[in-house]
C-alpha positions, -999 to 999 in steps of 0.1 A, spaced: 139 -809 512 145 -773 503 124 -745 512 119 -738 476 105 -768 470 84 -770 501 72 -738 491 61 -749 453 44 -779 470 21 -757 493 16 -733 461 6 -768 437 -17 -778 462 -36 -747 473 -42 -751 431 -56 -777 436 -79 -768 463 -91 -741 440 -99 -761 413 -118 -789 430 -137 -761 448 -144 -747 418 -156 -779 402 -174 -792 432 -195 -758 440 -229 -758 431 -242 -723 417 -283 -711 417 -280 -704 380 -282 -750 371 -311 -762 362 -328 -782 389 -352 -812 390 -365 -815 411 -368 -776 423 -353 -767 454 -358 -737 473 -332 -708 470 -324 -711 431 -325 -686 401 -357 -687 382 -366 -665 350 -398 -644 350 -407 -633 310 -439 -616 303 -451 -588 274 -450 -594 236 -429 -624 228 -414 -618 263 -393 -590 257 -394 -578 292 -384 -597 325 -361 -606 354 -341 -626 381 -352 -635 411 -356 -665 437 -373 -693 444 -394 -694 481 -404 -721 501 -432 -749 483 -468 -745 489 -499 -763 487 -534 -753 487 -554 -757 518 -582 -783 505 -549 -806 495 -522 -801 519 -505 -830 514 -502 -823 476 -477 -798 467 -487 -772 445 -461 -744 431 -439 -718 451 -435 -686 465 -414 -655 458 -413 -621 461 -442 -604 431 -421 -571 426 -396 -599 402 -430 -603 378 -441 -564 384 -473 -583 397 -481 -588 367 -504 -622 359 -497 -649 333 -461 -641 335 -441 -673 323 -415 -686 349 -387 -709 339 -358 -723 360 -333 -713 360 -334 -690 329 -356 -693 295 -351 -718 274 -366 -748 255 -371 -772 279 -370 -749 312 -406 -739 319 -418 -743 353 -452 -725 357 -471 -692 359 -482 -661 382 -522 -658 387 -546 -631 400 -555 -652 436 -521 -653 443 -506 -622 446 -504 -596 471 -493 -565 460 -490 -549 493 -469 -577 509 -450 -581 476 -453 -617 478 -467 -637 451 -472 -681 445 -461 -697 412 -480 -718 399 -463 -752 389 -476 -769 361 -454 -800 367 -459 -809 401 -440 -840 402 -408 -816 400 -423 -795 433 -396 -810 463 -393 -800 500 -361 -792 498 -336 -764 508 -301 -760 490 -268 -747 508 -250 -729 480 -222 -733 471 -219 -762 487 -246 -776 471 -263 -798 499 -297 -796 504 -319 -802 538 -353 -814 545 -381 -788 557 -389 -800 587 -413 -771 600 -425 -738 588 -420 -711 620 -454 -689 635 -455 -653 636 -457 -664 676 -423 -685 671 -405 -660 656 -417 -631 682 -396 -653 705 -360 -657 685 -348 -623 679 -309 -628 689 -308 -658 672 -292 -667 638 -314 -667 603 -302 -674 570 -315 -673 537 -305 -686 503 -306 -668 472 -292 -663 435 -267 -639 439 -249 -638 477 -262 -678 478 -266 -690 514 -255 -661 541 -269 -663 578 -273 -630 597 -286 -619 633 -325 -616 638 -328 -585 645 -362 -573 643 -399 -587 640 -434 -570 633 -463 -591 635 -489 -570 621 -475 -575 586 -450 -604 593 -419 -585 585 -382 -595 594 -352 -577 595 -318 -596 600 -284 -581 597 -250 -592 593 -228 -605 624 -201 -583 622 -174 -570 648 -170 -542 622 -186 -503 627 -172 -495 593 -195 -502 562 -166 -508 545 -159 -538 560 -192 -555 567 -202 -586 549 -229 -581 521 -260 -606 529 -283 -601 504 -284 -584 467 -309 -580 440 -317 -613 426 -320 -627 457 -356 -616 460 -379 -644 467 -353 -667 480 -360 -689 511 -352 -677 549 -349 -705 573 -324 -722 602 -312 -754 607 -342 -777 629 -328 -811 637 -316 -828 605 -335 -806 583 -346 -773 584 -373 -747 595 -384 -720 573 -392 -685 583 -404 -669 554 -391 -650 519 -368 -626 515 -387 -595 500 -359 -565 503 -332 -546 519 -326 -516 543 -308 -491 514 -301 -465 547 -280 -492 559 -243 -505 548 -249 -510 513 -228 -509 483 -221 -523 448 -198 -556 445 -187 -586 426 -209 -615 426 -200 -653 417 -206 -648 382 -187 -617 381 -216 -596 376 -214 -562 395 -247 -556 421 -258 -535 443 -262 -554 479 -265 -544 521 -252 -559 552 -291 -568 561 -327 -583 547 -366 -581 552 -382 -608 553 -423 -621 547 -431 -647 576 -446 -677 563 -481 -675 584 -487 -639 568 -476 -653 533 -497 -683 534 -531 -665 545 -529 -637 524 -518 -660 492 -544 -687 504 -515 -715 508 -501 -737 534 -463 -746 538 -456 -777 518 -437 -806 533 
């Protein structure tokens, strides 16, 4: 066999690679039913919903007198201004795609965390999703603040709208307000050259680690170091955002007792 045609083989079948990659990934912006945590939800709110945004979807939550009944979501609240009675649909407004509601118990401002509250809850799952490949994981445990004060070195990820699933080094932990910081693994100084792990959009979205055969969560991702390597890039949509090499984080115990929830599994 010539090398010309060896050569037009290994073109035709990297092709194909890319196509059934292309087909087989899984993107944030489907609609999914049930929920799972890490997809693009639509917040709409003013006169006929003229104004509004994307964001994430958090872990599920329950209320503490029904633990074992799942109740809505969290996010970050700075995607509904903090606003109440702002309309949430997943993954973006539509007929058919409403999902719930923000309300004045279950926001903290200060935190800039906030709980939707889902009006189907038979649509409410514990799951995580892996984007792009599309698998999702159990929650098998929500992490302490005490937990996490013990794993800094250790790997984090988080999934979200617009950089989907991306893991990063835990880097920092405060436990008077349960704040996170994990940045990119990167052998590279230059900021040129470090990998983007979170953008806007991806706000709310879930922050966990593998645990077993599931996974355990560690909070929501609520923003990004700016002073840091950021810069504008090209998202899987094509859209062009503004991202950094690193994320903050909510921990789930100060989440769930200022929002008055429980993790949901």
């Amino acid at each position: 066999m010539s090398e010309k045609r060896i050569y037009q083989i290994i073109v035709i079948a990297g092709l194909i690679g890319v196509i059934l990659f292309v087909y087989a990934a899984t993107y944030p912006n489907q609609k999914f039913r049930p929920l799972v945590a890490g997809v693009q939800y639509e917040a709409r709110w003013g006169l006929f919903e003229i104004f509004g945004g994307i964001c994430s979807l958090g872990y599920p939550v329950a209320l503490p007198t029904s633990p074992n009944q799942p109740w809505g979501y969290v996010s970050a609240s700075h995607c509904i201004e903090s606003r109440i009675g702002v309309s949430i649909y997943q993954p973006s407004k539509g007929s058919d795609t409403y999902i719930g509601t923000s309300r004045s118990d279950k926001i903290s401002v200060s935190l800039d965390v906030y709980a939707i509250d889902i009006v189907n809850k038979s649509i409410i799952s514990n799951k995580i999703i892996v984007l792009p490949v599309g698998t999702t994981y159990t929650i098998s445990k929500y992490y302490t603040n005490s937990e996490l004060g013990n794993m800094i070195g250790s790997t984090i990820c988080k999934t979200g709208r617009t950089t989907l699933t991306t893991c990063g080094d835990f880097a920092d932990f405060r436990s008077s307000d349960g704040r996170g910081w994990v940045v990119a693994s990167s052998p590279y100084s230059s900021c040129d050259y470090r990998p983007i792990i979170a953008g806007e959009g991806d706000s709310g979205g879930v922050v966990w680690y593998f645990y077993g055969d599931g996974t355990a969560v560690a909070g929501v991702l609520y923003s990004m170091d700016t002073g840091k390597c950021c810069r504008t890039f090209t998202t899987w949509d094509g859209s062009q955002v503004y991202g950094c090499d690193n994320f903050f984080f909510r921990s789930v115990d100060t989440v769930n007792q200022a929002l008055g929830v429980v993790g949901w599994r």
